[in-house]
C-alpha positions in Angstrom: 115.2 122.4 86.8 112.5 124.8 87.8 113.3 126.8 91.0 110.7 126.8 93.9 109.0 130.2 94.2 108.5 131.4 98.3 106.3 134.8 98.7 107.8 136.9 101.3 106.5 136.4 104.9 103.3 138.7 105.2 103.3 139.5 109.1 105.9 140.1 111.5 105.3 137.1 113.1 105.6 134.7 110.2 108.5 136.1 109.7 109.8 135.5 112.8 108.7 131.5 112.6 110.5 131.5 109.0 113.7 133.2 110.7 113.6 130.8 113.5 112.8 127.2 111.2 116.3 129.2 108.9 118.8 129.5 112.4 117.3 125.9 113.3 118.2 124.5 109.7 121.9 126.2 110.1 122.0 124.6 113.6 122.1 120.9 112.5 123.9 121.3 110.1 127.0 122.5 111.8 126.3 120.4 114.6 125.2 123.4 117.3 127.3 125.2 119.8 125.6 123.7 122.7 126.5 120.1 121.5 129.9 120.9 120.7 130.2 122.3 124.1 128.9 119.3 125.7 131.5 117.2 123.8 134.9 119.1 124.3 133.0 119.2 128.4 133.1 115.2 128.7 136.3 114.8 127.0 137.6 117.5 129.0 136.1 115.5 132.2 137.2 112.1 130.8 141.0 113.6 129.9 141.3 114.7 133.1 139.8 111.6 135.0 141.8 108.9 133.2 145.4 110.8 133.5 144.5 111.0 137.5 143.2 107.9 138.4 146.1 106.1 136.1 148.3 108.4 137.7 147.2 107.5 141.4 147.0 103.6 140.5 150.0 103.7 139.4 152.0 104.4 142.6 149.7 101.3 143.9 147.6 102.7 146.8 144.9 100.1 146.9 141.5 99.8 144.9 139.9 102.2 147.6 142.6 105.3 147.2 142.1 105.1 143.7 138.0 105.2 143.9 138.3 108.2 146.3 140.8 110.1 144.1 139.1 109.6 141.3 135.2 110.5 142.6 137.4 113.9 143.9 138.7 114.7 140.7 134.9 114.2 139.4 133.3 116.2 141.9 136.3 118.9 141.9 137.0 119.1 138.3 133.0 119.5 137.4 132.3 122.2 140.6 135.1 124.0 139.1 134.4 124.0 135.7 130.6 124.6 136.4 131.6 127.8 138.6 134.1 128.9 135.9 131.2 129.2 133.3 129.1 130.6 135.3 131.1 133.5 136.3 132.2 133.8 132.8 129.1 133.9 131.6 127.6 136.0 134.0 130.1 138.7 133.1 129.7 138.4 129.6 126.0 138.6 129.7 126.1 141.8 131.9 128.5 143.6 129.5 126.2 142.3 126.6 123.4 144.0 128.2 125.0 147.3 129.3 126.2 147.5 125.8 122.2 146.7 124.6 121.5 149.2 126.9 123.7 152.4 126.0 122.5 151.5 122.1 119.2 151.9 123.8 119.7 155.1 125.0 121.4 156.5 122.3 118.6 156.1 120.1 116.5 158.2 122.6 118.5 161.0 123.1 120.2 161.2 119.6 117.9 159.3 116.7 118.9 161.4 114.1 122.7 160.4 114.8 121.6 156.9 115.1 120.0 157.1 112.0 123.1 158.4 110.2 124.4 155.1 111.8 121.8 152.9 110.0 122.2 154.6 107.0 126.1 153.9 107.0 125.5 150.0 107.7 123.0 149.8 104.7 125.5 151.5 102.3 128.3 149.1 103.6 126.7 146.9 102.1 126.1 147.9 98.6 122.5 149.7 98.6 122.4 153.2 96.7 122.2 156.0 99.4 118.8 157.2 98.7 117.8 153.6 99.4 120.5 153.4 102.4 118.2 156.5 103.7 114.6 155.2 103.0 115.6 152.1 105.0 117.3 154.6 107.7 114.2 156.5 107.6 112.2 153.2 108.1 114.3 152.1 110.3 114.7 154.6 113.2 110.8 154.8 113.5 110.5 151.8 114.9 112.6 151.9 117.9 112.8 148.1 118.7 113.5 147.4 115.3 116.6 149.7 115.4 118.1 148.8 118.5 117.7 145.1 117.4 119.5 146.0 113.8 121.9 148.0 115.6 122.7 145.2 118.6 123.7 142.8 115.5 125.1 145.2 113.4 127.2 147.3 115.0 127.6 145.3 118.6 127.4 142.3 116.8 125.5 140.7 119.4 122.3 138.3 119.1 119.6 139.8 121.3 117.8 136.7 121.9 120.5 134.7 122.9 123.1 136.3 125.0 123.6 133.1 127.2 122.5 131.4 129.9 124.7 131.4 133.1 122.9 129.2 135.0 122.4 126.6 131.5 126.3 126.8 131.0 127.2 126.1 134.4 124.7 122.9 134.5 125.5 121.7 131.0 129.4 122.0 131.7 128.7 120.2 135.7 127.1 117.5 133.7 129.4 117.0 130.6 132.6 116.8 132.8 131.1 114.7 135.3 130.0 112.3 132.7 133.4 112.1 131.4 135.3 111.8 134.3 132.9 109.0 135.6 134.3 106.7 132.3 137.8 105.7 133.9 136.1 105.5 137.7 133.5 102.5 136.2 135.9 99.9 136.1 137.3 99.7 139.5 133.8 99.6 140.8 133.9 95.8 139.5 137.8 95.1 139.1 140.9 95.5 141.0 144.8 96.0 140.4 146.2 95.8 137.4 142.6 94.7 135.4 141.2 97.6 136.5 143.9 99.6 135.1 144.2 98.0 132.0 139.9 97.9 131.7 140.1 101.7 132.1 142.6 102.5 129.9 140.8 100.5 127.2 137.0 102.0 128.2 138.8 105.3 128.3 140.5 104.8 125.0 137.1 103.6 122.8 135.0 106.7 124.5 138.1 109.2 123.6 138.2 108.0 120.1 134.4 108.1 119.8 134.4 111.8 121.3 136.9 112.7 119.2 135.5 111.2 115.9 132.2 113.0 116.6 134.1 116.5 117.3 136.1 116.1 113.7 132.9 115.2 112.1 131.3 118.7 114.1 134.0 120.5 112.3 133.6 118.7 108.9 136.9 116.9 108.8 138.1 113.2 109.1 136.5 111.4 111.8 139.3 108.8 111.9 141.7 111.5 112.2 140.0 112.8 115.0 139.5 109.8 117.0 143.8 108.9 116.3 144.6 112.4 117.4 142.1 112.3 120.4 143.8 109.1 121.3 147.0 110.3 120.8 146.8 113.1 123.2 145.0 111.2 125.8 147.9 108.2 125.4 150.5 111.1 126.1 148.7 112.6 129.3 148.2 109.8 130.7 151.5 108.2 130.0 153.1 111.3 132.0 150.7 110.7 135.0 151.6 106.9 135.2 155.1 107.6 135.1 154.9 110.3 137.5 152.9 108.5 140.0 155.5 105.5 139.5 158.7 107.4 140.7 156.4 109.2 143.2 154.7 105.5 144.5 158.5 104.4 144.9 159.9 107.6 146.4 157.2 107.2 149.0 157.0 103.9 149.5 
């Protein structure tokens, strides 16, 4: 079969649109780091949620106790996990950027040194040195060009995307919240031991689905995940119930 001939992009700027359409392609097909995110974020969220509110019905407070625990550990659990991120991320970006911005200025105040650098990461890579150094020489007189090749090259950071606090901390608020509101649904409608046993089984179908999905993400068995999803959930929330039994009786 005859192979498809592509001319190289002739401007900058088709380039750009050809580099962005290539990341986009490798996106889907590994699923995406923001959807994967989301996903471990409501199973997180729903994890959490089930093994409390089966832990608190299970020392038999009344419908209401349960409700309020579990909207707490909703609220609670996605607050914190929406602060954590965006702390971490804050961090991260601002060390990403001081980084971005030393490479910045040692390109002004040593570009010869810098271009011994460039020269270095072509010749890692298998080009001859007199092509390593008309590439260097290429290079290092175009200064955005340089600090971009050097940021992914040597700091082995992506320029244009070093993370969004602000994005992380709403997408994590939102994933766990969305989770954690699967075991509450139930007891809206039910009460006692059907809304127990509804939540466990609502619980149980979204944690296999979520974990199904997050296998698939990952390329492998998406019946394995689902059973080892289920598996672990069954386990926490089997040590919460019996917890909150002996403490229900201890109390009571």
């Amino acid at each position: 079969m005859a192979q498809t001939t592509q001319r190289a992009p002739r401007t900058r700027q088709e380039a750009l649109r050809e580099l962005m359409r290539m990341k986009e392609r490798h996106a889907r097909g590994t699923g995406g780091g923001r959807l994967r995110a989301a996903i471990f974020g409501v199973n997180d969220g729903l994890v959490t949620n089930v093994s409390l509110v089966i832990g608190v019905a299970a020392a038999e407070p009344g419908r209401q106790v349960v409700i309020l625990a579990g909207i707490a550990g909703l609220v609670a659990g996605a607050f914190s996990m929406a602060a954590g991120e965006f702390i971490s991320m804050t961090v991260q970006r601002e060390m990403f950027e001081s980084q971005i911005a030393l490479e910045r200025r040692e390109l002004e105040d040593d570009p010869q040194g810098e271009r011994h650098e460039v020269a270095v990461i072509f010749r890692a890579k298998g080009l001859e040195p007199d092509e390593a150094d008309r590439i260097a020489d290429s290079v290092i007189s175009r200064p955005d060009v340089a600090l971009d090749l050097m940021a992914r090259e040597e700091l082995g950071l992506n320029p244009d995307d070093l993370g969004s606090p602000w994005g992380a901390a709403i997408s994590s608020f939102v994933a766990f919240a969305t989770g954690a509101a699967v075991p509450l649904l139930p007891y809206i409608f039910l009460g006692g031991n059907q809304a127990m046993l509804a939540s466990l089984a609502l619980a149980g179908v979204v944690m296999m689905t979520v974990g199904g999905i997050t296998a698939r993400l990952s390329q492998r068995s998406a019946a394995f995940g689902a059973l080892r999803a289920l598996a672990i959930g069954a386990v926490t929330t089997g040590v919460t119930y019996i917890v909150g039994r002996i403490v229900g009786v201890a109390v009571t």
